[in-house]
C-alpha angles and dihedrals in degrees: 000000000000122000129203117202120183120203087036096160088047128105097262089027094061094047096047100047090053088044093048089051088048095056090051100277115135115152090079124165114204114192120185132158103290081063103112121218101253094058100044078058098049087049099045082051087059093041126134082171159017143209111173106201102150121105141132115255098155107043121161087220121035084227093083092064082073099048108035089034101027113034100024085064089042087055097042090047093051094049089046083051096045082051091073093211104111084242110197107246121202119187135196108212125146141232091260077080081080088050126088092237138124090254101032091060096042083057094052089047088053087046086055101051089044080052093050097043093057090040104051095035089041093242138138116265128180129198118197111186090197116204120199100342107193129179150111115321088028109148108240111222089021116086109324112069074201088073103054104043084057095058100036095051086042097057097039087262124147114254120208117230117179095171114010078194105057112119121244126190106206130183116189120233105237082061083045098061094034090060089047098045087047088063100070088066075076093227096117121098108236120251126070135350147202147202125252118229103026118175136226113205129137121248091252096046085057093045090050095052093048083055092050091054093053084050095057093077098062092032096037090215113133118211111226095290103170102082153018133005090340086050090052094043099047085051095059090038094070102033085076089061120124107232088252086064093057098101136022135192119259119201122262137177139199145185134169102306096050142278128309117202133179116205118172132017129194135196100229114010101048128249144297123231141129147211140195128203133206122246111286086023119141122185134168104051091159132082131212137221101215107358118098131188139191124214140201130185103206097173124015140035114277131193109204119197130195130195116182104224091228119026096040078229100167123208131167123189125188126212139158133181098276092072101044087208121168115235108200123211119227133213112235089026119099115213155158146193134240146209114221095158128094093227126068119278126233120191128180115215134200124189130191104221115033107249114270112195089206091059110010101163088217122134130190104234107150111201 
């Protein structure tokens, strides 16, 4: 099957083109502004398929929207009609279509050529008005306000909010190219078309969550990254690092018996450090009545011991970093960790509420 994309070097082209590959499909066309004529016409000509992602949306004279929105698709729609093939067409266009603007009715116009053409050939057309599309490779400053807060709050730079209030519908890009790529199966009824999820947010919400990213760093307390609207934003967020922003320092401190470092907090599931502890070196020596921990011992040999508070009930458990076992914490046992190696000892620790020095539910009870 050989698929033609225009707008290939574009924000949604680019992805696509990666994702469709991905996916096992290899005879890709891509076709992007230093495509002549000619050829566009010789590939449309070879075409089992189309998506049409090319357009003008920053011209320095509103009479572009016609020619690079209106009549390209025009053009693109009547060679995939001379074909003779049926060749599926997919079209970005955008809900200023609905709008009575120089670039929102050269896009109509471009939806109803793509209608017509289906229409008329007895092929499948599909019509996505795209709201806000964000994503990585975005150009910050271009076409996505979501851009350019990133890298500007990324890189210390003033953002320019007129309503914080002001509502905002976003689809992710990753969900973008997956509801295009899952047209070519053919299952799909012609017309038009949208993105699953989309997103609601404000403009300030969006900018405040971007901040609190940044903020992370120096906090180390991670917002709920794993799905959703935050997934898909952290995500954008750090693909507009510079390679020398890749990585930061955290605190640590240390005494005679080793370092202590935290290195990630949440606001619902606890917090992420780790210690490590000379030979000989014993640490804990306290219980807790809620607070649970986990811990690894990822170099070293420990010697956990446990002391019920009540009961006087002893236990003593042995591990070293060639089992990767996991050692709980209990409420209501004392307990504490040692060091019987003779190297230094590393142990990653999880707990399940990030430490609070006002109450820290943390009580001395040497064993």
């Amino acid at each position: 099957m050989k698929i033609v994309v225009t707008g290939s070097k574009g924000f949604i082209g680019k992805n696509l083109c990666i994702m469709l590959r991905e996916h096992g499909y290899q005879d890709i066309i891509e076709v992007d502004r230093e495509t002549s004529q000619e050829m566009l016409s010789q590939y449309l000509c070879e075409a089992d398929f189309v998506y049409h992602l090319a357009g003008i949306n920053r011209p320095k004279d509103d009479s572009e929207f016609q020619l690079g929105n209106a009549d390209l698709t025009s053009y693109i729609a009547e060679k995939l009609k001379q074909s003779d093939k049926k060749v599926p067409l997919v079209i970005s266009s955008s809900t200023q279509a609905e709008l009575n603007n120089a670039y929102g009715q050269s896009k109509l116009i471009a939806e109803k050529a793509v209608e017509q053409y289906g229409i008329s050939a007895g092929a499948s057309y599909y019509i996505y008005r795209f709201p806000n599309v964000f994503g990585k490779w975005c150009k910050p400053n271009y076409n996505s306000f979501v851009a350019t807060f990133c890298y500007n709050t990324l890189n210390g730079l003033d953002i320019t909010i007129n309503d914080p209030q002001a509502p905002v519908t976003l689809v992710y890009i990753d969900d973008v190219c997956a509801s295009l790529i899952s047209l070519i199966n053919g299952d799909s009824d012609s017309g038009y078309k949208t993105v699953s999820p989309s997103y609601s947010s404000t403009v300030g919400d969006v900018a405040n969550l971007l901040r609190s990213f940044k903020a992370s760093r120096n906090n180390l307390v991670t917002e709920n990254v794993g799905t959703g609207l935050v997934r898909a934003l952290y995500s954008t967020y750090i693909s507009y690092m510079s390679p020398d922003q890749f990585s930061y320092s955290i605190p640590s401190y240390g005494d005679e018996r080793g370092v202590f470092s935290e290195m990630l907090k949440t606001k619902e599931a606890g917090q992420f450090s780790f210690f490590t502890a000379h030979p000989g070196i014993t640490r804990g020596g306290h219980y807790h009545h809620t607070k649970n921990e986990k811990f690894l011992v990822v170099k070293g040999k420990a010697l956990f011991k446990f002391e019920h508070i009540v009961t006087g009930e002893c236990y003593e458990l042995l591990t070293d970093s060639s089992s990767l076992r996991v050692v709980e914490t209990v409420p209501g046992w004392s307990h504490d960790i040692t060091n019987i190696g003779d190297e230094e000892m590393i142990v990653m620790l999880w707990a399940n509420e990030v430490f609070d020095r006002e109450a820290p539910d943390t009580f001395a009870r040497p064993l």
